[in-house]
C-alpha positions as CSV (number, residue, x, y, z in Angstrom):
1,X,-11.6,0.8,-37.3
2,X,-12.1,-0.5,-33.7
3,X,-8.8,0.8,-33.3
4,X,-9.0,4.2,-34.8
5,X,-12.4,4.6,-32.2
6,X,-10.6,3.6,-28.8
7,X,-7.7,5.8,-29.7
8,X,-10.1,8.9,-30.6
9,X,-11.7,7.9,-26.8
10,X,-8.4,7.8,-24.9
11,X,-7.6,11.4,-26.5
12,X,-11.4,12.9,-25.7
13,X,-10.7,11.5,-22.1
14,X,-7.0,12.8,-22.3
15,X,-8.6,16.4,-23.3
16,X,-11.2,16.0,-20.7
17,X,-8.9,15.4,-17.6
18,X,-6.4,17.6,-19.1
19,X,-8.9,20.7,-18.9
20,X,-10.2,19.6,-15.2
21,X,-6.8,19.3,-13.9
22,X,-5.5,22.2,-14.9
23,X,-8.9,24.5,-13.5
24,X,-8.9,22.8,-10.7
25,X,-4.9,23.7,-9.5
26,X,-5.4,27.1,-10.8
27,X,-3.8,27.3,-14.5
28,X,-6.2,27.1,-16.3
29,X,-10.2,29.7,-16.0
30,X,-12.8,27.6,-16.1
31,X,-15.1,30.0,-17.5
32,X,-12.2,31.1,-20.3
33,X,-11.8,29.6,-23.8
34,X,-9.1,27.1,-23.7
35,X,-11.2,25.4,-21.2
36,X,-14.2,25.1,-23.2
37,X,-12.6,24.4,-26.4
38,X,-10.6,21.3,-24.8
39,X,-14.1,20.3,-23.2
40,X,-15.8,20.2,-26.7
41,X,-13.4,18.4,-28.4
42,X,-13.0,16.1,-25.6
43,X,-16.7,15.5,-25.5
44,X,-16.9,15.3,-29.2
45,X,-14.2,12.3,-29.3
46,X,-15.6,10.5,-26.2
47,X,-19.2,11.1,-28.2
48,X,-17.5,9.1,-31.3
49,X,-16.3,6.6,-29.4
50,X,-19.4,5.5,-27.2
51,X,-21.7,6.1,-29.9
52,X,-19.7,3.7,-31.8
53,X,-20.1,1.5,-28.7
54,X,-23.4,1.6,-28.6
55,X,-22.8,3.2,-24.9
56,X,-26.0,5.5,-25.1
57,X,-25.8,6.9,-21.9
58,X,-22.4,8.1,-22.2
59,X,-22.8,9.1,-25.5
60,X,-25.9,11.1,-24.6
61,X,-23.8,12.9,-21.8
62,X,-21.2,13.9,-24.2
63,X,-23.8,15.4,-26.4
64,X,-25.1,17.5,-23.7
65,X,-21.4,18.2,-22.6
66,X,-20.7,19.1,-26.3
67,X,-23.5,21.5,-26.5
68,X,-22.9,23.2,-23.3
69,X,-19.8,24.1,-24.0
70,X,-20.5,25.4,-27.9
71,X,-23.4,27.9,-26.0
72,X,-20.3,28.9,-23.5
73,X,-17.8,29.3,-26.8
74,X,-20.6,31.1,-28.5
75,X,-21.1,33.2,-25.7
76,X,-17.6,34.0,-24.8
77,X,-17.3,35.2,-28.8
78,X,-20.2,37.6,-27.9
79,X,-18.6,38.9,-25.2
80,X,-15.6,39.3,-27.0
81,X,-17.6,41.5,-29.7
């Protein structure tokens, strides 16, 4: 299991670094929905993994990150309507 939790950590990181990188040379909107999507899920994993950790700040952070960007997805499907 311990196993299982580092790799789902290393792939919410992955996610996390993939979506800054790509806003920040240009490729990517940071107010569009790839971004936000690959922000949740990457805060979602990282949650699982420091929750499993017992790293409570860090896992708190990711559930604020996590619900920040469901209210930007929910918004961007509101605007979409």
């Amino acid at each position: 299991m311990d196993l299982l939790v580092a790799a789902v950590g290393w792939i919410g990181a992955g996610l996390m670094l993939y979506g800054y990188a790509r806003v920040s040379a240009g490729r990517m909107a940071g107010d569009g929905l790839p971004y936000q999507l690959t922000n949740l899920v990457g805060s979602l994993a990282l949650m699982v993994n420091t929750a499993y950790n017992a790293a409570w700040p860090s896992a708190l952070l990711n559930v604020v990150w996590a619900a920040i960007g469901a209210v930007a997805i929910f918004r961007l499907r509101e605007a979409v309507r």
